[in-house]
C-alpha positions in Angstrom: 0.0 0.0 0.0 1.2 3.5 -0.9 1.6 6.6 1.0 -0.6 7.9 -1.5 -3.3 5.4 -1.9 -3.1 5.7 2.3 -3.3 9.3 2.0 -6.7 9.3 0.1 -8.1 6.3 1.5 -8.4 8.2 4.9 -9.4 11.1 3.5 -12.8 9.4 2.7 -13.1 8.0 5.2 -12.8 11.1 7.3 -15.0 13.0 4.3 -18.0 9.7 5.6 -17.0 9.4 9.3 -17.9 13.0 11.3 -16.0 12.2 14.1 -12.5 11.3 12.2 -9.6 13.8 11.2 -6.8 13.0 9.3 -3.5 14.7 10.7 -0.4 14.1 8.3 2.9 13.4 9.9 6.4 12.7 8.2 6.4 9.2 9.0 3.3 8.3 10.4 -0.4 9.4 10.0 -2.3 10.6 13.4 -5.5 9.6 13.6 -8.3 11.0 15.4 -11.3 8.8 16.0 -14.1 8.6 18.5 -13.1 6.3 21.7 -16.9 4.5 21.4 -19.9 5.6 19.4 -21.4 6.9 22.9 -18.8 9.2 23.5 -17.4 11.8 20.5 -14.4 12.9 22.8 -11.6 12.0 20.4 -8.8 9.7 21.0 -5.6 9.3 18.5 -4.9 6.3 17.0 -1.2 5.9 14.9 -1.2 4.6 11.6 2.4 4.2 10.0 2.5 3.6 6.8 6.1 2.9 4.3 7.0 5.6 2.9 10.2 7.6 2.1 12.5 8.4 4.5 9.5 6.5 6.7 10.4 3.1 5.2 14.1 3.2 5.8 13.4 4.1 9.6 10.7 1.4 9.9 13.0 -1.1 7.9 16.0 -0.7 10.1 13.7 -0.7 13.3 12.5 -3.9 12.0 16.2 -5.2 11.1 17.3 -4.2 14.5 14.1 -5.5 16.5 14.9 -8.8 14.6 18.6 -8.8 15.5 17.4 -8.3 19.0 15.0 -10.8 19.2 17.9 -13.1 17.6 20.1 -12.3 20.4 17.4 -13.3 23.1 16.4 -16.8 21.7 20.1 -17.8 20.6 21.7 -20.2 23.7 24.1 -18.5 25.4 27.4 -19.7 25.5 28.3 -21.6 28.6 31.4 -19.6 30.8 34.0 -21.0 32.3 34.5 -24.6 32.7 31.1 -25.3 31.7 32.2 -24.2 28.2 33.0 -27.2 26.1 36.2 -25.1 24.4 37.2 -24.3 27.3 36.8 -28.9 29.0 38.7 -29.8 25.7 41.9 -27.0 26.4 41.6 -28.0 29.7 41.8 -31.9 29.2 45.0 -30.9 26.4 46.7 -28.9 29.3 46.2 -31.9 31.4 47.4 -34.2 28.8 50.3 -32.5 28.2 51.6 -32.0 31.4 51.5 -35.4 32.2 55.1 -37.0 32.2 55.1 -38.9 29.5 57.0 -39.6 26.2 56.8 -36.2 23.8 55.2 -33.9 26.9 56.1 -30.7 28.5 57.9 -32.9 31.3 60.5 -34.5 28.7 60.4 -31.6 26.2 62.2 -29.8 30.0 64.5 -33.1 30.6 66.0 -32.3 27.2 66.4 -28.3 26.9 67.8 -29.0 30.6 69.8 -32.0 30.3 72.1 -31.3 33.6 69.1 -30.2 35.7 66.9 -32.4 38.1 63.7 -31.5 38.1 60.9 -33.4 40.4 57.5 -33.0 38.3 54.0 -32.6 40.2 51.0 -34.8 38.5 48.5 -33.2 37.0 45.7 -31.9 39.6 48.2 -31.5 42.6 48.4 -28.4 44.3 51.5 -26.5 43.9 53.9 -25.6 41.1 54.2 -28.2 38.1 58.2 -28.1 38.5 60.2 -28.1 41.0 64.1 -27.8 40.7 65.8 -30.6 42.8 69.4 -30.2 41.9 72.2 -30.7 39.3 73.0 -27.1 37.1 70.6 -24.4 37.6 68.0 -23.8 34.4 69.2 -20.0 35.0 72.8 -21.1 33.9 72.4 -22.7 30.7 73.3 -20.4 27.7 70.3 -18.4 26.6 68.1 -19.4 28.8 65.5 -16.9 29.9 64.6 -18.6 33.4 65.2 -16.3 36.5 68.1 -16.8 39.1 65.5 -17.0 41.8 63.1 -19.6 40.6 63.8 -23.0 41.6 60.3 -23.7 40.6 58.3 -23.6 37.2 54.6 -23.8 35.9 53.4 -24.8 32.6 51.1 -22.3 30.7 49.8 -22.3 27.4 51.4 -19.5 25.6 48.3 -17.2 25.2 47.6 -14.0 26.8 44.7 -16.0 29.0 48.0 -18.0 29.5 50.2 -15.3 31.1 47.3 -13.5 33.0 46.5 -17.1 35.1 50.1 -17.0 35.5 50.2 -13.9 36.9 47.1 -14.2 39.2 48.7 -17.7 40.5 52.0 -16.4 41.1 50.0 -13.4 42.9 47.6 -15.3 45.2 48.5 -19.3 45.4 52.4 -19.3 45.2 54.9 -17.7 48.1 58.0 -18.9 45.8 59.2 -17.1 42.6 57.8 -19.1 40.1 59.3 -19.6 36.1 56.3 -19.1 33.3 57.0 -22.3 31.2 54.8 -21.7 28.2 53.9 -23.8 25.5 51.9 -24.0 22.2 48.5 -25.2 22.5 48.3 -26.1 19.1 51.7 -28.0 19.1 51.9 -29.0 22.6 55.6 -27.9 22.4 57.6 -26.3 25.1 58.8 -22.6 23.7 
């Protein structure tokens, strides 16, 4: 229906109804029509119509009440460890620090091959590394471990990585602590 066609059609009626004015708007037609056919006091009633610049406003409100509406029915995503991305990293990290054949705990044997090194099992509280003896990870050539950490923890090399780090090393751990990061893709010690 056009704006036009709209136009005239309420001007007839209002030309057969008494009680009804037509009051154009820019985007919208007012209305005026009796409340009930007992009482003539006049109440407005709005009639948009597409029109214009009219259509585009009520198009994007449409596009936007949709998006909204989107938004409220999709599921949220689950937060935390309730998040199925976030079980499967979780299980990998776990996986990984394990001391097995190919894990961080070997991949540390061999870039530290004069260092011992007593490794926590996945779960326990504490540190994932402890430095038991032999030469110092510190004192190997190019090696970016602190003087003062005779312990180390395995992180994933991500900035959610280094900010768990952080907090742990801030809250849970009285001992300087080594960031031992690795790539989550790879599973390889950096």
């Amino acid at each position: 229906m056009t704006p036009v066609f709209l136009a005239a059609l309420l001007a007839s009626l209002a030309a057969s109804v008494p009680a009804l004015q037509v009051m154009p708007r820019t985007s919208a037609l007012t209305v005026l029509a009796p409340r009930s056919t007992s009482r003539l006091s006049p109440s407005p009633v709005l009639l948009a119509f597409a029109g214009g610049r009219g259509k585009a406003k009520a198009e994007a409100r449409s596009k936007s009440q949709k998006e909204s509406d989107k938004s409220k029915t999709e599921e949220r995503k689950p937060k935390g460890g309730a998040n199925p991305a976030v079980q499967r990293a979780a299980n990998r990290g776990s996986t990984l620090h394990s001391d097995k054949p190919g894990h961080l705990p070997e991949q540390l044997r061999q870039k530290y091959p004069e260092t011992e090194f007593k490794f926590n099992k996945p779960g326990q509280k504490g540190q994932d590394v402890s430095v038991q003896g032999g030469k110092h990870p510190s004192k190997y050539s190019d090696s970016k471990w602190k003087e003062d950490a005779d312990h180390g923890d395995f992180k994933p090399d991500t900035s959610t990585g280094k900010k768990t780090f952080e907090s742990d090393q801030k809250k849970k751990w009285k001992e300087e602590t080594q960031m031992l990061p690795y790539d989550p893709k790879t599973g390889n010690l950096k």
